[in-house]
C-alpha positions in Angstrom: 24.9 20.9 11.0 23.0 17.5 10.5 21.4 16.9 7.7 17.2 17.0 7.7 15.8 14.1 7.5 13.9 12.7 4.9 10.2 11.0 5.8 8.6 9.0 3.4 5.3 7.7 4.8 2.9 4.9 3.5 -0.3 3.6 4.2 -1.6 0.4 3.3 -4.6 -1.6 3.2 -6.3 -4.9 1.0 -9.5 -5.7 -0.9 -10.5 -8.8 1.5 -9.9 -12.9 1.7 -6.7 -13.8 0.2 -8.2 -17.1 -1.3 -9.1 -18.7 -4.7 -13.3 -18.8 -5.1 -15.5 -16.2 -6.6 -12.9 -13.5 -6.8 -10.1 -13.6 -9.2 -8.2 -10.6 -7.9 -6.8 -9.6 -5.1 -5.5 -6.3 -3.9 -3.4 -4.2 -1.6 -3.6 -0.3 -2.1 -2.3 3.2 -0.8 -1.1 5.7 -0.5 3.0 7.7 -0.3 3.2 11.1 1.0 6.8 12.1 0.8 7.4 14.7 4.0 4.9 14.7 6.9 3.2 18.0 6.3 1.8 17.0 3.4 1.1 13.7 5.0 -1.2 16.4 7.5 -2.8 17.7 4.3 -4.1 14.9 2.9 -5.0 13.5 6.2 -6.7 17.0 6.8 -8.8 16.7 3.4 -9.9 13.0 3.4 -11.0 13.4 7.0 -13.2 16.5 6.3 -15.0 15.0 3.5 -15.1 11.7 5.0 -16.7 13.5 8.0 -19.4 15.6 5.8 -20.5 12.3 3.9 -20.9 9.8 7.0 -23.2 13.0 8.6 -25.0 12.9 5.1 -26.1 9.2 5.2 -26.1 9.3 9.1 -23.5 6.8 9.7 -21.6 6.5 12.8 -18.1 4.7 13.0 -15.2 4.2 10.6 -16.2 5.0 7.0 -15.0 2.0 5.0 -16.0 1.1 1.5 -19.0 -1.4 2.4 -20.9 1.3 4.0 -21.6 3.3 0.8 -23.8 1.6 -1.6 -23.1 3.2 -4.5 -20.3 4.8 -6.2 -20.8 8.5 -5.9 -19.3 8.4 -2.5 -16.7 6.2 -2.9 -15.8 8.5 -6.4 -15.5 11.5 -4.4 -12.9 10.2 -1.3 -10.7 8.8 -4.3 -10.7 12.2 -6.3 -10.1 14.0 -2.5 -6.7 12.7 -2.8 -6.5 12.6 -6.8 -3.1 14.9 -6.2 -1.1 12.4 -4.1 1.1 9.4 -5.2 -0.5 6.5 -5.0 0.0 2.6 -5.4 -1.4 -0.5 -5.9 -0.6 -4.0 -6.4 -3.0 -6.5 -8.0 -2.6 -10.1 -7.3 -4.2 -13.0 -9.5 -5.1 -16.0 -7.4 -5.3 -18.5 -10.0 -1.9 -17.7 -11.1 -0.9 -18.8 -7.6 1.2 -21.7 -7.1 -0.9 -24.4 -5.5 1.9 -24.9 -2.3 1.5 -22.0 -1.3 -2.5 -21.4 -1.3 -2.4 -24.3 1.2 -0.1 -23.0 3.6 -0.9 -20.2 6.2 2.9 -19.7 6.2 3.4 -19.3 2.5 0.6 -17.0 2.2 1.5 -14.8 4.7 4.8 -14.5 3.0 3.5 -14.4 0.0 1.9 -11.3 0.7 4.6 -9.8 2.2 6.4 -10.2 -0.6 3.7 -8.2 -2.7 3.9 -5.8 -0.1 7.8 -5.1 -0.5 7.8 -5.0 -4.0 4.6 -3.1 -4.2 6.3 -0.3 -2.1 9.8 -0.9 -4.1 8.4 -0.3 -7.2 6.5 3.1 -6.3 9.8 4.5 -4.4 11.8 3.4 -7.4 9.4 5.7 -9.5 9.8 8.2 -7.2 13.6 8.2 -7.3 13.6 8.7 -10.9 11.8 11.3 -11.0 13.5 13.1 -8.5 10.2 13.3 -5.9 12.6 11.1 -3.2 16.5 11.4 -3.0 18.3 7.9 -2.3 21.0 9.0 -0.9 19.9 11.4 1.7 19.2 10.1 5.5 15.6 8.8 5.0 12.8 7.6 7.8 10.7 5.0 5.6 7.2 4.2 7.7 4.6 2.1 6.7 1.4 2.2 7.9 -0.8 -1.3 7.2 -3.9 -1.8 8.0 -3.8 -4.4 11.2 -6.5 -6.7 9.5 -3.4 -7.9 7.7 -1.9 -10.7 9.4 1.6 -11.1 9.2 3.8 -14.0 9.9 5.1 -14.7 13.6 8.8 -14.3 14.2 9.9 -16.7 11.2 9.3 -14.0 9.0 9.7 -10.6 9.6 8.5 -8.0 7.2 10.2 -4.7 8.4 13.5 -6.7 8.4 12.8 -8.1 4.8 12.3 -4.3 3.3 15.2 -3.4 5.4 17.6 -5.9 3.8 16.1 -5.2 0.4 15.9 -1.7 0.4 19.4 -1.3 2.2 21.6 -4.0 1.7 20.5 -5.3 -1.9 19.6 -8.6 -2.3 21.6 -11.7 -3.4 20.0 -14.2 -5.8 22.2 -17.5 -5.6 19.7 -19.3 -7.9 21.2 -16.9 -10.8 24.2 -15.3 -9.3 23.0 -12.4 -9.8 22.8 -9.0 -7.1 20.1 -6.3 -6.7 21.2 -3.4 -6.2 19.6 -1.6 -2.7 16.9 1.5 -3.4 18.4 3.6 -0.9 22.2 4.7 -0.5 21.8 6.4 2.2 21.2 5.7 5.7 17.8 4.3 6.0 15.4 3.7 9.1 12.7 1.9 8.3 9.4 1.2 11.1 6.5 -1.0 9.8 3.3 -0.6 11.8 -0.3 -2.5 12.1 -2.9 0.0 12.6 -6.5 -0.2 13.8 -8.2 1.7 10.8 -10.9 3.1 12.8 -8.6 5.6 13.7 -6.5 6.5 11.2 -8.1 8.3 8.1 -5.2 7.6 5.7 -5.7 3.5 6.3 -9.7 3.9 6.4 -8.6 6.6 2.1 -6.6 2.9 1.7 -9.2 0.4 1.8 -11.5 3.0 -0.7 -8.5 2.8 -3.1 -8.3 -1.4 -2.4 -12.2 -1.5 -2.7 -12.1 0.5 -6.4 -8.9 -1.2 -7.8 -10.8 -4.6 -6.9 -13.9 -3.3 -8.5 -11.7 -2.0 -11.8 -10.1 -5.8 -11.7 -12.4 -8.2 -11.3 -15.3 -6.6 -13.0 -13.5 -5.3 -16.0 -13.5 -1.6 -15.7 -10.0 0.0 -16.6 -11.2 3.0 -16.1 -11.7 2.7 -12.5 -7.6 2.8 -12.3 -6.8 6.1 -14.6 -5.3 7.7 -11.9 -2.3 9.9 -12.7 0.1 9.4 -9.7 -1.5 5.5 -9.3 1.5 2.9 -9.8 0.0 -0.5 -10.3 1.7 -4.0 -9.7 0.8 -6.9 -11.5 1.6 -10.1 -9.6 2.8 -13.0 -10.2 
């Protein structure tokens, strides 16, 4: 008998311009819902309420965070999904080497790199605590948000958390090996979504929009979410 496989899926999306100026911070968010049903739950819940509130303020169109004006609305469609895992990685601009601000190409892999190890650091969590077993057969999709450009063909993100996540990585700067997530087999599908129609990329960019908020205009307690694992980067 073949062994049921295990679906992790995550959806992603960012707080805006990746680019020094006014804002300091810069964020991706999301969500992980370990098995598709209850993927379909939370998907089920954000959609109702999303629906109820864009009737409310008569809005018609994707719900996204610069619609609502204030925060009770934007409070609500995070506490919806207060009971799902969630992550976030936080990016300081500044902190950014200067070669690669200038570059398209270094940025985009730049922020594929938060990317990976935004997602590698929640699995990891989950691993640990026994919410996602490494070794079983394991279908890893990740939803993002198509706004996010990624490289062309010199750089390919799905094939980066493949080798990472699979095969462990080698550092020959340091001799040093990192160990893969995953010991079992692994497939791994990265898609670009249009938000407009996907509820649990249009829940993402509320997330992105209050971890930006919490960040760059001091207000910790915007991020005291329970199952929220944050990033720090660099």
């Amino acid at each position: 008998m073949n062994e049921e496989k295990q679906i992790i899926n995550v959806f992603l999306d960012d707080s805006g311009v990746f680019a020094e100026g006014q804002d300091k911070y810069f964020v991706y968010a999301g969500y992980v819902f370990v098995g598709d049903l209850v993927r379909d739950d939370a998907n089920r819940e954000y959609r109702t309420l999303s629906d109820n509130i864009r009737k409310e303020i008569n809005h018609t169109g994707e719900l996204k965070a610069t619609h609502l004006t204030g925060t009770k609305h934007k409070r609500a469609l995070v506490k919806v999904l207060k009971n799902y895992e969630s992550l976030a990685c936080v990016i300081t601009l500044p902190s950014i080497k200067p070669s690669i601000m200038v570059n398209k190409l270094s940025i985009h892999r730049y922020k594929d790199y938060a990317l990976k190890i935004m997602i590698k650091r929640k699995l990891e969590a989950l691993v640990n605590t026994g919410h996602i077993d490494a070794s079983k057969h394991t279908g890893l999709n990740i939803f993002i948000d198509e706004q996010h450009t990624s490289s062309d063909g010199f750089y390919n993100l799905e094939e980066s958390i493949r080798e990472e996540f699979v095969n462990g990585i080698h550092n020959l700067d340091y001799g040093s090996f990192h160990p893969p997530l995953f010991t079992g087999q692994v497939d791994i599908k990265v898609k670009f979504c249009d938000s407009a129609g996907n509820y649990l990329i249009q829940a993402s960019d509320i997330l992105a929009n209050r971890m930006y908020t919490s960040f760059n205009f001091s207000l910790p307690e915007l991020r005291q979410l329970q199952k929220l694992h944050i990033v720090r980067l660099p």
